[in-house]
KEKE-380450 format. One record per atom (N, C-alpha, C, O): residue in one letter; x, y, z. Coordinates in steps of 0.001 Angstrom, whole numbers, plus 500000, padded with zeros to 6 digits. Example, Ala and Ser with C-alpha at 12.3 -4.5 7.8 and 13.67 -1.06 7.14 Angstrom:
<nodes>
a513190494310507800;a512300495500507800;a513200496700507800;a514236496681508465;s512850497750507080;s513670498940507140;s512900500030507870;s513409501138508039;
</nodes>
This chain:
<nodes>
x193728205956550408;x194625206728551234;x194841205991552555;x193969205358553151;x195891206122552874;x196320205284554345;x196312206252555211;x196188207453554974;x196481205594556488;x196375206628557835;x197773207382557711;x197926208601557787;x199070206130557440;x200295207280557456;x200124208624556765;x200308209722557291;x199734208379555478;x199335209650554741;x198910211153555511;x199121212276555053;x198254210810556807;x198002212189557136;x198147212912558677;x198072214030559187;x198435211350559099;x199104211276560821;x199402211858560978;x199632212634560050;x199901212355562785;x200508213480563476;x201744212640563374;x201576211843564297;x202737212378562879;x204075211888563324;x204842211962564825;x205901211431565161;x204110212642565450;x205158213403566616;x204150213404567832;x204195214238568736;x203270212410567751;x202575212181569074;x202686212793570604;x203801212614571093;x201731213490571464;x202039214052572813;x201481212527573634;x200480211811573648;x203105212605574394;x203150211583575085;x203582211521576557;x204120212574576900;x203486210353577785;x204419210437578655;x204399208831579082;x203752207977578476;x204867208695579733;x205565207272580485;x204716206624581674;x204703207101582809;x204191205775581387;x203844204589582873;x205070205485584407;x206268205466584690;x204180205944584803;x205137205933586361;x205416207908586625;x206035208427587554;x204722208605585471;x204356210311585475;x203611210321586341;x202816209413586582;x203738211376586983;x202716211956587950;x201744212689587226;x201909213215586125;x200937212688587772;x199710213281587837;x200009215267586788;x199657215785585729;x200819215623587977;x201400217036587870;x201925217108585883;x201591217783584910;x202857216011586155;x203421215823584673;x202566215600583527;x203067215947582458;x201580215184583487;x200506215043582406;x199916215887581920;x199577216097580756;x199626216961583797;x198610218263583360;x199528219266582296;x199135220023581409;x200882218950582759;x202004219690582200;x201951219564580545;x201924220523579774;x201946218590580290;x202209218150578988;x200664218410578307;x200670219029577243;x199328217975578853;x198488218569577905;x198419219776578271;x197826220302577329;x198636220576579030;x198838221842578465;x199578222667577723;x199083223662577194;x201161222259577574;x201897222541576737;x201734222002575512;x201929222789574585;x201400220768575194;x200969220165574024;x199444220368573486;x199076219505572689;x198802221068573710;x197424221393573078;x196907220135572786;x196962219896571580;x196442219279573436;x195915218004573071;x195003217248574508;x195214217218575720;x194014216746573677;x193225216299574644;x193478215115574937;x192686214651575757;x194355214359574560;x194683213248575015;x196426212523574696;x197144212361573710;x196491212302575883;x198256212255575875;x197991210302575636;x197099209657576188;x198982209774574737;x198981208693574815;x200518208183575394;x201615208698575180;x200112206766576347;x201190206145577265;x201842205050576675;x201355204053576141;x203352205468576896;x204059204573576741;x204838203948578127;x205077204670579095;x205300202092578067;x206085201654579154;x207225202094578872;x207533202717577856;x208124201695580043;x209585202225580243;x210226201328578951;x211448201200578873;x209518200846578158;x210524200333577224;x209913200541575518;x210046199760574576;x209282201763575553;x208564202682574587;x207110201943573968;x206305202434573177;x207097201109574374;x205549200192573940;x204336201056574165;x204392201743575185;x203479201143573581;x202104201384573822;x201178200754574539;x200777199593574464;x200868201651575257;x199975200677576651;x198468201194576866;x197693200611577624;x198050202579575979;x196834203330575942;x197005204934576183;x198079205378575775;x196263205715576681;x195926206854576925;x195518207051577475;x194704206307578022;x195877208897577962;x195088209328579089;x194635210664578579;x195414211504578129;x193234210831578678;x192850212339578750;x192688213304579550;x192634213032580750;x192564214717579111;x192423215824579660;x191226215544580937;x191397215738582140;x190130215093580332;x188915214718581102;x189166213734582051;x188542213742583113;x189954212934581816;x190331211515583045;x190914212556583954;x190386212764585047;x192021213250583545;x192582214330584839;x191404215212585524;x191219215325586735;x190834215664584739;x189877216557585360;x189116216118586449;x188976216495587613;x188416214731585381;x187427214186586349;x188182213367587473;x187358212827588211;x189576213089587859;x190269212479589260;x189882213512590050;x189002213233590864;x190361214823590040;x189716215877590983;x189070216627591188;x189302217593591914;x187747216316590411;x186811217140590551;x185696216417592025;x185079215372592233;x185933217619592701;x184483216673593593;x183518216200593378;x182805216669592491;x183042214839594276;x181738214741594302;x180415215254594898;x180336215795596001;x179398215036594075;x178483216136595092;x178426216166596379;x178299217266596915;x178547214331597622;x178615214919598412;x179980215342599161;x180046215449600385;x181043215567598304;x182196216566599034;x181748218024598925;x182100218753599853;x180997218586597899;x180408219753598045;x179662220000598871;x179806220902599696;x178503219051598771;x178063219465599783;x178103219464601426;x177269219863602238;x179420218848601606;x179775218538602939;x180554219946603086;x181149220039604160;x180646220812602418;x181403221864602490;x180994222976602196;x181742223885601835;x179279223111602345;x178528224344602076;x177758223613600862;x176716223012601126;x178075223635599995;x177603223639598469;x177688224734597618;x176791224876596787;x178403225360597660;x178637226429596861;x179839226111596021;x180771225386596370;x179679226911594550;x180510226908593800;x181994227433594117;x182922227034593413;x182195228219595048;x183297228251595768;x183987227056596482;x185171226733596379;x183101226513597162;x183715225709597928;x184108224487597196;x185091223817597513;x183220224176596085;x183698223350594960;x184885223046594238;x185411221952594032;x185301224463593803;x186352225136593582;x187624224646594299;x188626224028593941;x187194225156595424;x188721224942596712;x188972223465596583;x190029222911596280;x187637222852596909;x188040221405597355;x188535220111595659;x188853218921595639;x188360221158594512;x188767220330593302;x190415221080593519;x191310220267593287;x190970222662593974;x191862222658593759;x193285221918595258;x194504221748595237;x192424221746596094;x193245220669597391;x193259219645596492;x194335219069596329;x192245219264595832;x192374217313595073;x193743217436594734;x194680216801595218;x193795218841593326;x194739218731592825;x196070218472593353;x196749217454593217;x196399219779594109;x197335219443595008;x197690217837596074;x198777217459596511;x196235217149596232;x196914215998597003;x197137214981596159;x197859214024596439;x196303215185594679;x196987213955593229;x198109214150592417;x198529213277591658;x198709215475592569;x199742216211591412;x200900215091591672;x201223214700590551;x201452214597592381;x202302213957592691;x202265212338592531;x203291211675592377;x201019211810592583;x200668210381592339;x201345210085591103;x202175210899590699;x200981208453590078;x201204208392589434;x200210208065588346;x199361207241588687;x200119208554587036;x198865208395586000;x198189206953586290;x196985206702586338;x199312206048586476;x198926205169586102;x197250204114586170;x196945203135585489;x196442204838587288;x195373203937587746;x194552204892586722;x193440204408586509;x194777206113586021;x194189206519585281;x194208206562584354;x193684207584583912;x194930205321583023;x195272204876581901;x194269203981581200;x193996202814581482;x193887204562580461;x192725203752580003;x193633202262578936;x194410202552578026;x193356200985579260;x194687200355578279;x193871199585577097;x194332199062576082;x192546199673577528;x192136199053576193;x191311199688574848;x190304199327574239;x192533201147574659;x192320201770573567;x192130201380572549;x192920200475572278;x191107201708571395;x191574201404570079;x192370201754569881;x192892202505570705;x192989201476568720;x193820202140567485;x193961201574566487;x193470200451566365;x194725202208565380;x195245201409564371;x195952201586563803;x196467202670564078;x196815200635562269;x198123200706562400;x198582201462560814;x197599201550560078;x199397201803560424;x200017203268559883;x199860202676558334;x200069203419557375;x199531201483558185;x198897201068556845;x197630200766556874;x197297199968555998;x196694201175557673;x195274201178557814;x194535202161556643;x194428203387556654;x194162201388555837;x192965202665554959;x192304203747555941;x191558203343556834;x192630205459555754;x191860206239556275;x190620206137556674;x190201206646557714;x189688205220555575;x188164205589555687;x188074204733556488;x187220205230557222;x188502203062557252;x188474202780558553;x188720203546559584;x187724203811560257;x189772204017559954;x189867204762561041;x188960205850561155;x188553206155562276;x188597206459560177;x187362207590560292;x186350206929560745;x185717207468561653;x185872205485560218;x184419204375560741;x184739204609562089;x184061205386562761;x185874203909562626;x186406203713563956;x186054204964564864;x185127204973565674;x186888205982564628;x186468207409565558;x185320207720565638;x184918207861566793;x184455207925564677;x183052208383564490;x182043207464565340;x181300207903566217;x182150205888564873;x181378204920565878;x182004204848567070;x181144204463567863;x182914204988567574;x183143205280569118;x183785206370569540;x184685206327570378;x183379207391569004;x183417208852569521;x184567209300569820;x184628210022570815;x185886208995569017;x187269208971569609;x187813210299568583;x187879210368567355;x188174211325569687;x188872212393568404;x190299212168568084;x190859212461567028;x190927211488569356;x192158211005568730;x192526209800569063;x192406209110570075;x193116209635567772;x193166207828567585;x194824207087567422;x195553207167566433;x195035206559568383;x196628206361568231;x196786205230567153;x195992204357566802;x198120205536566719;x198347205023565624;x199678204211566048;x200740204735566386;x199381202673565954;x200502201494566775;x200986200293565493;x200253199613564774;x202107200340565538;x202925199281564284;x203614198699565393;x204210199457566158;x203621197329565616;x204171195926566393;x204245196553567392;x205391196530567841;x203246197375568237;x203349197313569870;x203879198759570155;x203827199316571252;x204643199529568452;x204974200629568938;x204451201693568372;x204127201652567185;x204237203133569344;x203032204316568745;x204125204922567597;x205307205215567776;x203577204981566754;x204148206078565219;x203795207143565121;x204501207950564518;x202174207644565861;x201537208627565866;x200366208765566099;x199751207760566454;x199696209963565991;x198019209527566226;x197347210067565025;x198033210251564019;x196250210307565014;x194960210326563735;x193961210933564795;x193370210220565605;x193768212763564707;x192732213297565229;x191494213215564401;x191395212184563736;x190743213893564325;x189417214281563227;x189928215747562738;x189666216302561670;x190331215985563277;x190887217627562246;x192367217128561138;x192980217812560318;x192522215960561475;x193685215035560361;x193040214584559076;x193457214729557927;x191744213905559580;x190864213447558625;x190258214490557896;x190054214198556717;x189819215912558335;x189294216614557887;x190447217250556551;x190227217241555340;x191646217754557254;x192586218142556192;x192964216931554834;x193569217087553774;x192413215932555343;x192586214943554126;x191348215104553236;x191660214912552061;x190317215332553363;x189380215705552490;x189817217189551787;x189688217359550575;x190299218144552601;x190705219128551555;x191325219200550906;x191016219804549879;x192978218485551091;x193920218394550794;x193485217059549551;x193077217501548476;x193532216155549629;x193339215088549473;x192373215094548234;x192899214763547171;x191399215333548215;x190008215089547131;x189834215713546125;x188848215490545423;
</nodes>
């Protein structure tokens, strides 16, 4: 079985040069923990996750604790981050040397692949351009479906 076989076709994505704001936008509207990036000329350049956003504005301990230390104040000062990163651009937060692999890849590689480096979603790239991705709940429906 190949990876096309069970791919997301329709990848959640955004562009080199999104803000910050625009990403949170999209994984939240897109239910996905990881948005993968394309350049202004649709190429694949890597991904960004839910957790890379999170962790840009989440404080450090000592911003907490320069501010009481309380879970309140924690709070405030991750939601000012937000507000002073919403507008930046993803880009310093793109991870570019993603795996992936490509849409004639045997499944049971890409399952090796995710599992040994802990990746739930795995973009899926033919000559430079994304086709789709390969979660673990993809792989899983291929064992039911599939076997």
């Amino acid at each position: 079985m190949r990876v096309s076989d069970v791919m997301s076709a329709f990848p959640a994505y955004i562009r080199l040069g999104a803000t910050i704001r625009r990403a949170a936008e999209v994984v939240s509207v897109s239910e996905v923990g990881n948005l993968m990036v394309l350049d202004h000329e649709g190429r694949f350049v890597g991904s960004l996750s839910e957790e890379d956003l999170v962790r840009a504005m989440l404080p450090g301990f000592d911003d907490v604790t320069a501010g009481g230390g309380t879970l309140a104040d924690a709070f405030r000062i991750f939601l000012e981050r937000g507000r002073t990163l919403a507008d930046r651009p993803v880009d310093p937060l793109v991870v570019r040397d993603t795996a992936s692999v490509r849409s004639t890849d045997e499944l049971a590689r890409a399952a090796i692949v995710m599992l040994d480096r802990g990746i739930r979603r795995l973009p899926v790239v033919d000559d430079g351009k994304l086709v789709g991705t390969l979660s673990r709940a993809d792989l899983c429906r291929a064992v039911i479906y599939h076997s």
